[in-house]
C-alpha positions as CSV (number, residue, x, y, z in Angstrom):
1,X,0.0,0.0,0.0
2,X,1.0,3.8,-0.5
3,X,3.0,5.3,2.5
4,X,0.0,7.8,2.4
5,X,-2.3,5.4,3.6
6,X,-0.4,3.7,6.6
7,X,0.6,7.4,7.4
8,X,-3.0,8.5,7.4
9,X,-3.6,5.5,9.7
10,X,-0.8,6.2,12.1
11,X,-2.3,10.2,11.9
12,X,-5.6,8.6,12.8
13,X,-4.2,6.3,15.6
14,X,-2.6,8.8,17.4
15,X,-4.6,11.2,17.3
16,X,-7.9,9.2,18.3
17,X,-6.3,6.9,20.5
18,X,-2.5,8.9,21.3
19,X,0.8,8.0,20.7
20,X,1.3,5.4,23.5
21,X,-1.5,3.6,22.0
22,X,0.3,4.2,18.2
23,X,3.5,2.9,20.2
24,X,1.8,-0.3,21.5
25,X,-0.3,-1.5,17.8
26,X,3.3,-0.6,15.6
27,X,5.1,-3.1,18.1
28,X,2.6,-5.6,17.7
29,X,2.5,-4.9,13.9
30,X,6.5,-5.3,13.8
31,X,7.1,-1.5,12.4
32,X,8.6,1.0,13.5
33,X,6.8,3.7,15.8
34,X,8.5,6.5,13.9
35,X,5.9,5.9,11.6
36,X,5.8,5.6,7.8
37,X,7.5,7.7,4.5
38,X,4.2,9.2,2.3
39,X,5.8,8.5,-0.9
40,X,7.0,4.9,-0.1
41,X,5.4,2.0,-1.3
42,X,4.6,-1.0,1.8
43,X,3.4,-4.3,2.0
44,X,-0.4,-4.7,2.1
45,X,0.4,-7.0,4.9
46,X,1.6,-3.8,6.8
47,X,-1.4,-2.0,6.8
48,X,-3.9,-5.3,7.8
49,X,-1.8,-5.7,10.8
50,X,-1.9,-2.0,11.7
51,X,-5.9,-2.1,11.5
52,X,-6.1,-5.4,13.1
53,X,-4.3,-5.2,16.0
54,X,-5.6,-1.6,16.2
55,X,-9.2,-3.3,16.5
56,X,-8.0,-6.1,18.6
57,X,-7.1,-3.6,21.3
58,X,-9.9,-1.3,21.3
59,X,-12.0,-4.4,21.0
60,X,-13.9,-3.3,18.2
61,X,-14.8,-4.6,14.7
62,X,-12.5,-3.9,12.2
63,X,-14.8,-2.4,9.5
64,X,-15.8,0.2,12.1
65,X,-12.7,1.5,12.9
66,X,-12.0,1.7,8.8
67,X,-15.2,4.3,8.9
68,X,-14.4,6.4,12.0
69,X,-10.6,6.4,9.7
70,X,-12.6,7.9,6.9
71,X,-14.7,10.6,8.8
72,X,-11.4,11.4,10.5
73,X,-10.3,11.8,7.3
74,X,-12.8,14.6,6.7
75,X,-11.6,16.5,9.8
76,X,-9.4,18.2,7.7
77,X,-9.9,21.2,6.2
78,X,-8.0,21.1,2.6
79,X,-9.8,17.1,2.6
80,X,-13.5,18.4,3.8
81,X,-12.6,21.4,0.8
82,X,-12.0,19.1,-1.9
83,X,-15.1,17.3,-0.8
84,X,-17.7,19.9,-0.4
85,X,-16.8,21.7,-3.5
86,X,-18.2,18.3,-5.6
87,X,-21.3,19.2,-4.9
88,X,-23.7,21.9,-3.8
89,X,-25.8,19.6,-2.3
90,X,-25.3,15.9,-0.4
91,X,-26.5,13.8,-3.8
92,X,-24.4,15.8,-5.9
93,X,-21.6,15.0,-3.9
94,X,-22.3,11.4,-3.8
95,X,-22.7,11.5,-7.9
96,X,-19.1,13.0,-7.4
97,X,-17.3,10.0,-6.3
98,X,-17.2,8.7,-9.7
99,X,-14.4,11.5,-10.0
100,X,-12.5,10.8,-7.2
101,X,-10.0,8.1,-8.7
102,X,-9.1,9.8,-11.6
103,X,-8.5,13.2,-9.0
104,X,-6.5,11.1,-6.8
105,X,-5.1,9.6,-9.8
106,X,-3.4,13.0,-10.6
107,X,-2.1,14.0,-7.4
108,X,-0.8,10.2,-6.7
109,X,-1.3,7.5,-9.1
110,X,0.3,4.8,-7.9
111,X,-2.5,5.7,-4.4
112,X,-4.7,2.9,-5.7
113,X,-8.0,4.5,-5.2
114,X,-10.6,2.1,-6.1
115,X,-13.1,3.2,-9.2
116,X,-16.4,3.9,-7.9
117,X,-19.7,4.3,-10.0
118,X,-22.9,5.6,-8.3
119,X,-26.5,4.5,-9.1
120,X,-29.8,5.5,-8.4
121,X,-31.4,2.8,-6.8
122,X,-34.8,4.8,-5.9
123,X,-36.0,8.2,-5.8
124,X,-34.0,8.7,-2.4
125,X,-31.4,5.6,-2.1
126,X,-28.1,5.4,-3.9
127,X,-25.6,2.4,-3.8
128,X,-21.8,3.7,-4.3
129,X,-20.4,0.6,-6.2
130,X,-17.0,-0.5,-5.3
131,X,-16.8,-3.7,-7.0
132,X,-12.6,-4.4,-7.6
133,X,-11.1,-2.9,-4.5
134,X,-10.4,-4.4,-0.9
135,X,-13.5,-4.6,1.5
136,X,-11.3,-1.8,3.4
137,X,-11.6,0.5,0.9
138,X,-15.7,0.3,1.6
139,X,-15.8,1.0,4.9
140,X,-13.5,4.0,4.5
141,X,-15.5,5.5,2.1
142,X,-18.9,4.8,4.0
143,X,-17.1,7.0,7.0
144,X,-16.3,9.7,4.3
145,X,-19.8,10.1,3.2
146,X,-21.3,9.8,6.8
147,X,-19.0,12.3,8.1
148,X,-20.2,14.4,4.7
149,X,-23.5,13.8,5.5
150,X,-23.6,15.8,8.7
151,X,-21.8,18.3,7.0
152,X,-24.4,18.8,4.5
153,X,-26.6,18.8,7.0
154,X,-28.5,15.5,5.3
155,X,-30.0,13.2,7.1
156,X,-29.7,8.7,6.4
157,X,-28.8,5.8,6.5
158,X,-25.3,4.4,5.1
159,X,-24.5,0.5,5.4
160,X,-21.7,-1.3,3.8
161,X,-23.5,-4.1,1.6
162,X,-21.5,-6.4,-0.3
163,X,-19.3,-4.2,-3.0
164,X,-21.4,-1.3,-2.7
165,X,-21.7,1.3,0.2
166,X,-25.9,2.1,0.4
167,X,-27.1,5.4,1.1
168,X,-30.8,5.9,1.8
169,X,-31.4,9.5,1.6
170,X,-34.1,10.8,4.2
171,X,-33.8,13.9,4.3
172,X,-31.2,16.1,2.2
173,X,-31.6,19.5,4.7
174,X,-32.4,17.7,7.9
175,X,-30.2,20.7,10.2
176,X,-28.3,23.3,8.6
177,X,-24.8,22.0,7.2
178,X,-21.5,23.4,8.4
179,X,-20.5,26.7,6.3
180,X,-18.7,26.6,3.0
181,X,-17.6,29.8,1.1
182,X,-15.7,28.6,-2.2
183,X,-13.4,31.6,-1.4
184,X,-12.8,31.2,2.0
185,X,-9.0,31.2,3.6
186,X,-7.6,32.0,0.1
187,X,-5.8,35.0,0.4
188,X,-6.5,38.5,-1.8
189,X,-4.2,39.3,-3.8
190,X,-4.1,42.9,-6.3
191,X,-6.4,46.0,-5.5
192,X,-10.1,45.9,-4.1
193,X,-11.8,45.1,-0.5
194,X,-10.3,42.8,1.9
């Protein structure tokens, strides 16, 4: 797997769980707790040991801990960015994971972002299909989009089923979403208001 990815775990470990934790899963996972290089390419193996014993110890299922990974994920800023500006609405940003690999593609391509296709199942349920990626993958991406669905403001149901994460839609403006200005934290630059 891509350094990025066993980094982003490590990032999630300790900051969820803190570094002695971090210590204890890379001993058991036979790494070292200095943590990983982002542009370094590691065993798969590396990363299921990471999430197992990390589940092992906090004696929770594994798929669970992949999707608080992926809201985690949308903690940050430049990441919840990227995400919101897909879509001006929570559907719209689902129909917008189509484009991820090929996004992630040109920032990293050997990341090894699954390809994900999004269908309309019913009026107010979509399935985001994942069919040739690791079961990991799913449950990353069903954190992402619940984590994205609160900040929306939308309000449903997301399950891992099979290759496909399900999204039953229930109510797209449940609360009001967290803010997004397109423009916001760029800086000004030339003549004119700040």
């Amino acid at each position: 797997m891509h350094g990025l990815i066993n980094r982003s775990i490590e990032g999630f470990l300790r900051d969820t769980y803190g570094d002695v934790f971090w210590a204890d899963v890379a001993e058991a996972s036979g790494i070292d707790a200095r943590g990983f290089q982002t542009v370094r390419q590691y065993p798969d193996s590396v990363s299921y040991a990471l999430i197992n014993n990390a589940a092992q110890r906090l004696d929770k299922p594994e798929a669970e801990l992949l999707e608080d990974l992926g809201a985690w994920l949308t903690r940050f800023e430049p990441v919840r960015r990227l995400l919101r500006f897909s879509g001006r609405n929570f559907v719209d940003f689902l129909y917008s994971l189509e484009e991820l690999q090929g996004r992630a593609h040109m920032v990293l391509p050997d990341l090894g972002m699954p390809r994900i296709k999004v269908e309309a199942r019913r009026e107010d349920e979509l399935r985001v299909l994942m069919p040739d990626c690791f079961d990991e993958w799913r449950s990353v991406v069903a954190g992402v989009i619940r984590s994205m669905a609160d900040d929306y403001g939308a309000l449903g149901l997301i399950a891992v089923e099979g290759t496909a994460v399900a999204v039953q839609v229930s109510h797209e403006a449940f609360t009001k979403g967290r803010g997004f200005d397109l423009g916001a934290g760029l800086a000004r630059t030339g003549g004119g208001e700040p």
